[in-house]
N, C-alpha and C positions, 0 to 999 in steps of 0.2 A: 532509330534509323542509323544510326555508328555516328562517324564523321562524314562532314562533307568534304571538307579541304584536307584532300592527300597529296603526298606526292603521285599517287600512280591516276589518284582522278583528275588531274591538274593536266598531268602528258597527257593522257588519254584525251580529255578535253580541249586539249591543243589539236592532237592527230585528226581527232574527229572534227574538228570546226574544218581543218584542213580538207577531208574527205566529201562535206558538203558542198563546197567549193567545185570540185570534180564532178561530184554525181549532180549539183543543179546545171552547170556548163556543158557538162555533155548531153545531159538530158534534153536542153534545151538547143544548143548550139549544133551537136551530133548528130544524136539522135531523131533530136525533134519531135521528143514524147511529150509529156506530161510534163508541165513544170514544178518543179521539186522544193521553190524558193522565193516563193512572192506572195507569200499568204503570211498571216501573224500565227498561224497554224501551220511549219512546213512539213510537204510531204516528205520530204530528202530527210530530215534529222527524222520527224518519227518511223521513216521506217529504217535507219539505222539505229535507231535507240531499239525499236520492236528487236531486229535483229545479236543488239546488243546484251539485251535483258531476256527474251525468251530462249534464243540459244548459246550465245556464248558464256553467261551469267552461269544459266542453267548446267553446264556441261562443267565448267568450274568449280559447281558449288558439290557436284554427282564425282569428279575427280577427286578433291581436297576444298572442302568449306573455306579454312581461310584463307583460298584463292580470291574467291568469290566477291567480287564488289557488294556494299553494303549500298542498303536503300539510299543511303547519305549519299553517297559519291557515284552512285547512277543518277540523280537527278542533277549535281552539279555538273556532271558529261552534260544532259541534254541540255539545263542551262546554256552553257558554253555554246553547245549545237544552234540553239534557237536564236541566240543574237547574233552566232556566225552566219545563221540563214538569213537574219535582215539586211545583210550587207552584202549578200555576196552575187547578188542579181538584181532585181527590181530595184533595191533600194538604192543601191548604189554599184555594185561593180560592173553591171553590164552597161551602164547607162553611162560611166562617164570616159572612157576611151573613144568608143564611135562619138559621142556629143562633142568633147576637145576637136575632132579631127576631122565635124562632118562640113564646117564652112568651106574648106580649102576643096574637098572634096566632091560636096556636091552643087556649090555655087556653077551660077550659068550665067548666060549673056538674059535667058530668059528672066532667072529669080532675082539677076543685078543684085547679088550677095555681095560681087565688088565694090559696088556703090555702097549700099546700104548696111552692111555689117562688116566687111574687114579692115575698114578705118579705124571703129571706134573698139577694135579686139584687142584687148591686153595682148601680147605679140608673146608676153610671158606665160599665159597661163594655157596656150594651147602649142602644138607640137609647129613647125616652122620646115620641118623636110618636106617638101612633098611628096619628093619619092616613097619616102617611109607611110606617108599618108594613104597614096594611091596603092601600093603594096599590101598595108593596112587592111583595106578594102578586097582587094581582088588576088590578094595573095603572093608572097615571092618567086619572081622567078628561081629553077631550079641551083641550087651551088651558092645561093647566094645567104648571107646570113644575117640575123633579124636586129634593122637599128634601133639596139637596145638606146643608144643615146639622144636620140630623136625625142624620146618620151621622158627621158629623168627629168631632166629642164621643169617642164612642165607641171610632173606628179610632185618634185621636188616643194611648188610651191604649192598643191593641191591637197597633199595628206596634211601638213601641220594643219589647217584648215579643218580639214574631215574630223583628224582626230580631235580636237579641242571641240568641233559642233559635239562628237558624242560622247567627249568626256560631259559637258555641260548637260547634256541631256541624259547622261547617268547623276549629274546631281541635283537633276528637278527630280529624277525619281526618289532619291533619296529623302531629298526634302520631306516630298509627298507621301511618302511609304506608311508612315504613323495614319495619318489624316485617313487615309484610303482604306487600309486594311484592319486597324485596329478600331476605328472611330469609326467610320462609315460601313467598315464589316462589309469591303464588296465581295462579289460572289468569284472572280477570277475563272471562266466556265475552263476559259481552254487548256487552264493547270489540272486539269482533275484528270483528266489521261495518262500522261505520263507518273503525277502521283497516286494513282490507281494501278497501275501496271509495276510500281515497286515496291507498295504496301507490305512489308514482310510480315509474315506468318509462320511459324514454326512445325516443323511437322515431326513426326513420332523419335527420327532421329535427331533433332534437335539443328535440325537445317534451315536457312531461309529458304521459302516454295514462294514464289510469287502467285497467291493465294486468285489472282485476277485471272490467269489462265487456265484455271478451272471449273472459274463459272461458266456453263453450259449457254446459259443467257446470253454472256459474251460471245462466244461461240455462233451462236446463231446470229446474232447480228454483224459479227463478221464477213461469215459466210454467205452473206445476201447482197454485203456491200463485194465481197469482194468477187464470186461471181457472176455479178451483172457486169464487171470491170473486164475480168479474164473473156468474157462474152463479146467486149468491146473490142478488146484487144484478139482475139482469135478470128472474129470478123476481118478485121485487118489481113489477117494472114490467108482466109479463106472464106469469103464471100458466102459461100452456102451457109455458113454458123452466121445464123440469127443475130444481131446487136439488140439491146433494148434501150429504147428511145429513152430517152430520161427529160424530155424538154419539146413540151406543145405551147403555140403560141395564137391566139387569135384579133383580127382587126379590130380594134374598138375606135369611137370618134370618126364617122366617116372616113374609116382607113387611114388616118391620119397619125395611129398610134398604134400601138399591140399591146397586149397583155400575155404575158409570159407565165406556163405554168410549167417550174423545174423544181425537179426532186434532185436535192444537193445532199449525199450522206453527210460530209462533211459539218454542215449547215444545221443538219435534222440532231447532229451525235450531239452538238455543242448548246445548243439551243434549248434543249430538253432542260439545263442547269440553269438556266436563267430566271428571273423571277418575271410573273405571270404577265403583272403590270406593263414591262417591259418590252416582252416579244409580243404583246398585243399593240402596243404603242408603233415598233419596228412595223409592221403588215398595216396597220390603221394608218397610219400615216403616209406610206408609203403609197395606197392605195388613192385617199385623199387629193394627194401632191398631184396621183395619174390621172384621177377626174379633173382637177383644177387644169391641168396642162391639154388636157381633152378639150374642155371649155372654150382653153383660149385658142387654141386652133381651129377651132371653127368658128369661131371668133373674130381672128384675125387680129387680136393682142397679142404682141410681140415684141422684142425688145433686138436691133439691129446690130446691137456693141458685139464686137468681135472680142471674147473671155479666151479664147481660147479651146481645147479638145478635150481637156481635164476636168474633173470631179462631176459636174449635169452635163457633159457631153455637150458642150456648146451654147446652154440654157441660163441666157444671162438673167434673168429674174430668179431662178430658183437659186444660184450660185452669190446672189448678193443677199436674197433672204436668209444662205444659210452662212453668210458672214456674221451679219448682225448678229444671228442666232447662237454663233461663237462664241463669239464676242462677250456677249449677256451670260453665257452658261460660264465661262472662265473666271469673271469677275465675278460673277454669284457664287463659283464654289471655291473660288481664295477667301468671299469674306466667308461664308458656311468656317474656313479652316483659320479662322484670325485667329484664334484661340491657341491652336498647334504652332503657328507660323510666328506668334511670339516667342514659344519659345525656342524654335528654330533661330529666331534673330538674337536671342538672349547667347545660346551656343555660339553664334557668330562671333556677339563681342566677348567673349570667352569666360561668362559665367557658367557657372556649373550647371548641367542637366543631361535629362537622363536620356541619351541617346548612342549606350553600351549596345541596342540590337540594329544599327546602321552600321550598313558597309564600308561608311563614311564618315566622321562626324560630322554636327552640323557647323561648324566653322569650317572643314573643309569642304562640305558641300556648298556652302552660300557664298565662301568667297571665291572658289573655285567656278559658281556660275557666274557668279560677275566681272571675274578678272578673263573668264572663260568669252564671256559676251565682248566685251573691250573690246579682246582679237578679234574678234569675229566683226567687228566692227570695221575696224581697222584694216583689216583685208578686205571687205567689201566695196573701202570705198578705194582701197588702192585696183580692184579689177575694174574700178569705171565710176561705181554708186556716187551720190551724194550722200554728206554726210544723214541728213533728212531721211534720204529714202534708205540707207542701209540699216538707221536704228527702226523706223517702219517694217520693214522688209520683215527683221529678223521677230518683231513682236508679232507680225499676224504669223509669222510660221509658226514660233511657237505657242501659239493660240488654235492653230490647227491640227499639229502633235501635240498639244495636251487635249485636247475635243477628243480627237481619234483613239489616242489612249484608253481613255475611259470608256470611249464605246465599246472596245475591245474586253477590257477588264471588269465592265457590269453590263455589256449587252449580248457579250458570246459568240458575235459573230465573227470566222476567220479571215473572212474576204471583205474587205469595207475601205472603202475613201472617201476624201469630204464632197461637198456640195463645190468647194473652190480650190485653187492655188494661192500661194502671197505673191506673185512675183503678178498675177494676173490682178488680184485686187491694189495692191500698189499704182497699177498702171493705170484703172479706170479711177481709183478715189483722184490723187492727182490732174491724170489726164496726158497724155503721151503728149503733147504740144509742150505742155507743162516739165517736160523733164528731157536733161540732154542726151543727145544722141548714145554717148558713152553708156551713161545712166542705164536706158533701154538695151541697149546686149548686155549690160553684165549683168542687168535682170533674165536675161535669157538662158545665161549660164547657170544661172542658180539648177537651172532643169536638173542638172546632174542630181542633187539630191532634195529636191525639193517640188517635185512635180507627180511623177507614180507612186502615189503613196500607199501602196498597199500592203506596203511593209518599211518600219524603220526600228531605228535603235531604244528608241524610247517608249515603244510599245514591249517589244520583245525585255527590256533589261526591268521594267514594272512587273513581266509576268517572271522574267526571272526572280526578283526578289517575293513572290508570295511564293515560289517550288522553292527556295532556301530557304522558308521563315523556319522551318523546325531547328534551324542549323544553329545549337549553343555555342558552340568554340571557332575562335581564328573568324568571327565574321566579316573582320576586315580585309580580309584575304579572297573573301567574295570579289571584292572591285576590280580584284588585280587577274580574276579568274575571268570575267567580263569583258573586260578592257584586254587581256592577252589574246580573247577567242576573236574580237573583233578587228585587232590588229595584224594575226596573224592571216584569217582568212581575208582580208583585205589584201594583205602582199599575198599571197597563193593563188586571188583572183587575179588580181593585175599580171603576174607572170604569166597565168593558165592563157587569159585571153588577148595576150598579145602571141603568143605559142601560136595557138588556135588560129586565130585571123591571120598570121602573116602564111600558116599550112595552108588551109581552105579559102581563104579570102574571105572577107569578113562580111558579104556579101550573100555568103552562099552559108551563112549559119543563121542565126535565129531574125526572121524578119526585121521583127519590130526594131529589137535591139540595137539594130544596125544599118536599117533602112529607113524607118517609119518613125521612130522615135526619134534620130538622132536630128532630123528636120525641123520635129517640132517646134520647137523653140525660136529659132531661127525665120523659119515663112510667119510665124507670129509676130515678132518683133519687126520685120520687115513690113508687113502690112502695118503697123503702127506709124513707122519711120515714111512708108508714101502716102500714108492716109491719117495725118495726126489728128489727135482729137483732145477734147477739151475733159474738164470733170466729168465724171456721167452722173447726169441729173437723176436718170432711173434708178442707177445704183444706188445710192446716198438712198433715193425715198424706201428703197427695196432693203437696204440694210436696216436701217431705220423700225420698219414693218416690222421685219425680222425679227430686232431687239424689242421691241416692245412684244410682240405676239409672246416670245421666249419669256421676258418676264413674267409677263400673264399667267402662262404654263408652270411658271414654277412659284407661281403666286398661290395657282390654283393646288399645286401640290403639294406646299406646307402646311395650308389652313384649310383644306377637307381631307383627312383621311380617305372617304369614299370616290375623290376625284380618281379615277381610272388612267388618266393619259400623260405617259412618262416624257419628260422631255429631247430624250432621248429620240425619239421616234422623230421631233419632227426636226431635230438636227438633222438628219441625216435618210430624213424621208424621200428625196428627190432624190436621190443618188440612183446613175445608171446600174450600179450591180446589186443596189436593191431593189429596183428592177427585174430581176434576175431569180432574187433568192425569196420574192417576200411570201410564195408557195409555199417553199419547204418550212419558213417557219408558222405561218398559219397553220399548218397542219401539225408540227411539234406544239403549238400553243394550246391548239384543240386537243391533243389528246393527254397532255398534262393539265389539259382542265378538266376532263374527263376522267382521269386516272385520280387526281385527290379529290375530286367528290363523291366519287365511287367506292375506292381503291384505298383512301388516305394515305399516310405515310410510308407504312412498311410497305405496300406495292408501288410506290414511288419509287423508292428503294431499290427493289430486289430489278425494276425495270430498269434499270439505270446502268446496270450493264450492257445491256442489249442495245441503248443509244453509244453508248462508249464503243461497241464492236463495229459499229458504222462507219466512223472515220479510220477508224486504225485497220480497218477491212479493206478500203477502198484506196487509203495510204501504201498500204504493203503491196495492195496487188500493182499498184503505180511503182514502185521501186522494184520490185520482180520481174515487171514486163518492161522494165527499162536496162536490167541485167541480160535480160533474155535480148530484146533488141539490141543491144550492145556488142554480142557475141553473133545474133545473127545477119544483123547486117541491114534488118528492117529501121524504116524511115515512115516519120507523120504518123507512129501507132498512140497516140493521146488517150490517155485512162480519163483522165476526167479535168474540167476548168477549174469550176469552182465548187 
């Protein structure tokens, strides 16, 4: 595969993390297409990488070969691209300017924000103009120019934060990378695209052909995802051109519920690489969860604790069953790694071992997360926390990025969040009576990065490191290619979208981002602060359940081989967007059960293109008709959610 760490892959992988920044913002905030950057699968980097590897590569390699980037250093670009997309929208860049800036902004005499939230606001960690704030929102008057210093103050004290939470969460990857990849041999579904797509193969003149663009199979699966897309999108433009529905829903439970059947290419391309166990587990479970929630609505068992809007969509029983269920799955797969994690700690106090293929060593990983965690501590409680709730805080977060991780990286699916938030389980284990005013907003801050989680650092830099494993030289050099892509599109985004909202008003760009979202948190912890409450009893028995059912699960799946049901599944069974998706993989499950009892292997195989051209079909066409919207001036043309 050559090298990975070049110079010219290194800039390039800067430029481009930079370019994802632009085409998910505009997309989302401009245009108001498709979003390009909130998936652990984003649309925005694969179809600049498609772009990158199919014609610019191509046209390089047909000019002068050793132009031509080597397999090596196109996958450290997308690398780069993929952790630059967890940051640079959902995860964090669109969420945390409007959240800084929405108390001042959209406090009333009605939501008594005065009362209830801007006493106990760190006065430093949010913006203090209001001018600049209201401007922010609805845009500069004309001549006037954008206070850039209204906001340093504040990020000033917001990035060192950022950046040490994902330094830290690059070195639990690190840690983990042996345990995962090499031990447990996980399957990584959502790497196999991108290293599919630069697979070199030689051809008569002794050129790299990226051998993946001419299987026909591809081809066709492209072409299905991506004309049903261009179908979607020209509908837009002209009403007589047909759309095709992708998503039928019907009432179950005395209309109390629905059941959702979507065909997700995305979902179907990725799914098809997972193992059997697994995506039977994800639809079983998921299914399970919607009968038991059927039940209890007619029922009339319910649980009245206000959790929040995040992970079951308001569903305080499911969200503390899939606490517990964390919980259990975390601790069970640290001791599963006691073995490895010795001698990670051996590394630590600087005995010799053998950890030459980390990006890191383990000394600078283990005490980089510890000394990493301190700070993170330490700022916690200077924005409000108790010492208590900020070492709390930070352990159930990262109990929920590492849950989420691994569903990503052995369950394949691109679109996925938990059952809860920490800032929400914090508050019920406790009890909001139980913790002070302060306390409660600087839990609400955390929202910035800690609440949409449908993309973060620590999913994307795990999948980064299994697309680097081939890379023998300068692995160290990996960290710094990570950590540059993250850093830089971070400042690219904070510039874009304060650009942006002070042009348009921040108002009139992407909803959620800046309307819906940035409240969140806020009417959250305010209904706490007028309505305090105590432990929840529910919660505790619901966690509780949780963990024991979880152990069960993985009681049951050590000691019978023949037990069927993966824990996975019921992790992550309630979840509203699996909900959404648990269609498209019953029916990838189905026909991968079909295909190796029929078919075996080699049709396994030769199939497996033809799922691979489903996302990257339906990817392209979103990047294409966000080009084309772009230039023509069309608004709300959306290729596809999830």
């Amino acid at each position: 595969m050559g090298k990975f760490v070049t110079r010219r892959s290194f800039v390039v992988g800067l430029l481009l993390s930079v370019l994802v920044a632009f085409v998910a913002h505009y997309s989302a905030d401009i245009v108001h297409s498709s979003y390009m950057a909130i998936d652990h699968m984003p649309a925005g980097a694969i179809f600049i990488f498609f772009v990158l590897v199919f014609l610019v590569n191509t046209l390089l390699n047909r000019v002068k070969p050793a132009w031509a980037f080597s397999a090596g250093e196109l996958l450290l670009v997308y690398t780069m691209m993929l952790v630059a997309s967890s940051v640079t929208e959902m995860g964090f860049g669109s969420q945390i300017l409007p959240m800084i800036a929405a108390p001042y902004y959209y406090g009333s005499a009605e939501n008594r924000w005065d009362e209830f939230i801007f006493p106990h606001l760190k006065k430093t960690l949010v913006p203090q103009d209001q001018a600049a704030i209201k401007y922010f929102f609805e845009g500069l008057p004309k001549g006037q120019a954008i206070p850039w210093k209204a906001w340093l103050g504040p990020l000033s004290l917001w990035l060192p934060f950022i950046f040490v939470l994902y330094f830290v969460m690059i070195c639990v990857v690190v840690i983990l990378r042996k345990q995962w990849m090499e031990r447990e041999k996980l399957v990584y579904p959502l790497t196999i695209l991108p290293a599919e797509m630069v697979k070199p193969v030689e051809d008569k003149k002794k050129r790299y052909v990226p051998a993946f663009f001419k299987n026909p199979l591809m081809w066709l699966g492209f072409g299905i995802a991506f004309l049903i897309g261009s179908l979607t999108a020209l509908h837009n433009y002209i009403e007589l051109i047909p759309a095709v529905k992708l998503d039928q829903s019907i009432p179950i439970f005395r209309r109390t519920s629905t059941l959702v059947f979507r065909t997700s290419f995305p979902v179907m391309g990725f799914v098809y690489f997972v193992n059997l166990e697994v995506s039977f587990s994800l639809w079983f479970f998921n299914l399970l969860f919607k009968v038991v929630r059927g039940v209890f609505n007619i029922t009339g068992i319910t649980s009245t604790e206000n959790v929040g809007i995040y992970g079951c969509a308001g569903d305080p029983i499911s969200a503390h069953l899939g606490m517990g269920a964390m919980i259990v799955m975390v601790f069970y797969a640290l001791w599963l790694s006691r073995s490895h994690l010795r001698t990670v700690w051996e590394g630590a106090l600087g005995h010799p071992v053998d950890d030459q293929r980390e990006i890191l060593s383990y000394k600078q990983a283990f005490w980089g997360m510890v000394l990493g965690f301190i700070f993170m501590v330490f700022w916690l409680v200077y924005s409000g926390m108790s010492w208590l709730v900020a070492v709390s805080f930070l352990v159930i977060a990262f109990v929920i990025w590492l849950v989420l991780t691994r569903v990503v990286c052995e369950g394949g699916v691109p679109t996925m969040v938990a059952t809860t938030i920490a800032s929400t389980q914090v508050i019920s284990a406790f009890g909001s009576k139980n913790l002070l005013p302060a306390t409660l907003v600087a839990l609400g801050l955390t929202y910035v990065y800690s609440s949409d989680l449908r993309t973060f650092p620590i999913a994307s830099s795990a999948m980064g490191l299994k697309i680097t494993e081939p890379a023998t030289e300068n692995r160290r050099l990996i960290f710094w290619a990570i950590m540059g892509a993250i850093v830089i599109n971070i400042v690219a985004t904070l510039w874009l979208q304060l650009r942006l909202a002070y042009k348009y008003g921040g108002i009139n760009l992407a909803g959620w981002y800046f309307i819906g979202g940035p409240q969140a948190p806020y009417k959250y912890i305010t209904d706490h602060l007028r309505n305090p409450t105590g432990p929840n009893g529910i919660g505790w028995l619901c966690r509780g359940l949780g963990a024991v059912l979880m152990g069960v699960l993985m009681f049951l799946r050590q000691r019978f081989l023949w037990w069927p049901l993966h824990p996975i599944g019921f992790v992550i069974g309630p979840v509203w967007l699996l909900d959404q998706l648990w269609f498209s993989i019953f029916v990838v499950w189905l026909i991968k059960k079909l295909i190796l009892r029929y078919g075996g292997v080699q049709v396994y195989e030769k199939l497996k293109y033809f799922f691979l051209g489903l996302p990257l079909g339906l990817y392209t066409c979103a990047g294409l008709w966000f080009v084309i919207d772009l230039f023509t001036g069309k608004k709300g043309n959306s290729i596809f959610w999830i």
